[in-house]
C-alpha positions in Angstrom: -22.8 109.9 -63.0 -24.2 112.5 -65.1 -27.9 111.9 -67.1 -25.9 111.2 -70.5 -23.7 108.3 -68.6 -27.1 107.0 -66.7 -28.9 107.4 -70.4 -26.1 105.0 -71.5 -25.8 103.1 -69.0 -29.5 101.6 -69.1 -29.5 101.5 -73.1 -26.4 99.5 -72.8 -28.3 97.1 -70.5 -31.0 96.7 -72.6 -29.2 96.1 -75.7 -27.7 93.5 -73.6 -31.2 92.0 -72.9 -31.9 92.2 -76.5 -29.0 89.9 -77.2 -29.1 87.5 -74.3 -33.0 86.4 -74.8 -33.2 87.4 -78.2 -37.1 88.1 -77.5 -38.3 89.3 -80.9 -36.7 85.7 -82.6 -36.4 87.6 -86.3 -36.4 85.0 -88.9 -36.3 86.1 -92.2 -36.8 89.4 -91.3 -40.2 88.2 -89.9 -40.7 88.6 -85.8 -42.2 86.4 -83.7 -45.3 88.2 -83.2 -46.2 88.4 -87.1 -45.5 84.9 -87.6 -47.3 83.7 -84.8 -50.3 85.9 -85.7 -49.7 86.6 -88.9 -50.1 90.8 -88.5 -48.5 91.9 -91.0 -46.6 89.2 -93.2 -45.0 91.7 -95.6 -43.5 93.8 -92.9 -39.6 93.5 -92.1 -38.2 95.1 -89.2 -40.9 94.1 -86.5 -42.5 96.7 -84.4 -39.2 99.1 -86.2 -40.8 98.4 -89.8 -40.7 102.0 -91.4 -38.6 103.9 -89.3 -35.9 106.1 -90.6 -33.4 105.4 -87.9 -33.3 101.6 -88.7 -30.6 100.1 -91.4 -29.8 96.8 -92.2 -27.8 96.1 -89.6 -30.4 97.4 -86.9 -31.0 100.9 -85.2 -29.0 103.5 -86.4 -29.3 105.5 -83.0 -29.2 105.1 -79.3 -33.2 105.3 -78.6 -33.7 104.5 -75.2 -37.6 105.0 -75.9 -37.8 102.5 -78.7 -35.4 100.0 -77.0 -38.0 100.0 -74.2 -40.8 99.7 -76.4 -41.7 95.6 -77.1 -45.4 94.6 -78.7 -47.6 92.9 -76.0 -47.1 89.6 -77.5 -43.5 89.5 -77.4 -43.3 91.0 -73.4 -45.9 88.3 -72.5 -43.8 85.4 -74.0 -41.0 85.3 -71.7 -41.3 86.1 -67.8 -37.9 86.6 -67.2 -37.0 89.0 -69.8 -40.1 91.0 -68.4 -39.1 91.2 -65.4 -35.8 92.7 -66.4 -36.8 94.9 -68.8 -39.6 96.6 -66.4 -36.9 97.2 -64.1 -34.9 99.1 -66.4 -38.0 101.0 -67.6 -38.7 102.3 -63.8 -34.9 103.3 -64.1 -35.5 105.2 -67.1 -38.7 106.9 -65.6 -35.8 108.3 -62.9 -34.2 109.7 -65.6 -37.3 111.5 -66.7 -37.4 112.6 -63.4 -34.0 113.8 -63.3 -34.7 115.8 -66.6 -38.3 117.6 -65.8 -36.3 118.9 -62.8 -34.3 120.5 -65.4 -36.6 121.7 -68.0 -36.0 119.0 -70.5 -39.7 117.0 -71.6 -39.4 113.6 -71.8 -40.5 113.7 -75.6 -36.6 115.5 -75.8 -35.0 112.2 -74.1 -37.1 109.1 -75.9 -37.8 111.2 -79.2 -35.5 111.3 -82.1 -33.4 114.1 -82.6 -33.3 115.0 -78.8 -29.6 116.2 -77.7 -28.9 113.1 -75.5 -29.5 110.1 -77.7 -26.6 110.3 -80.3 
């Protein structure tokens, strides 16, 4: 499997986390973290609020570095999902292995705009 197909691969099991726990519970466009603690009750989108890349039906790209990304709160809440999730993340960190070998910085994997993620 090349590093695009391994790239895939783990975003396509994350999104699948995403949709089996369901861990940032959006109501409303409101997350569970800023109803719970009330951070920020004017922002939609969750930790996304702001970003370019996200339309109204979600992310607009493949970002394996913002799929991993989940505020404190919400990877606290549920043990399970944590426990999955960091497993992918140490899979991900082998494909940042994979790609300082050749020359590519891991900004260029997780960052928008690097060659991989469309």
């Amino acid at each position: 499997m090349d590093l695009k197909e391994e790239y895939d691969s783990i975003y396509e099991e994350v999104d699948s986390l995403f949709k089996e726990y369901n861990p940032c519970q959006f109501e409303g466009n409101s997350c569970f973290a800023n109803r719970l603690y009330k951070y920020n009750s004017s922002a939609s989108g969750g930790c996304c609020n702001g970003c370019q890349d996200l339309g109204p039906g979600g992310c607009k790209i493949k970002s394996l570095g913002c799929k991993l990304f989940i505020c404190g709160c919400i990877f606290r809440s549920n043990s399970e999902f944590r426990l999955k999730i960091t497993d992918l993340r140490n899979k991900a960190i082998g494909i940042h292995r994979a790609f300082d070998r050749r020359c590519i910085t891991k900004e260029e994997l997780f960052l928008r705009g690097g060659g991989i993620m469309r």
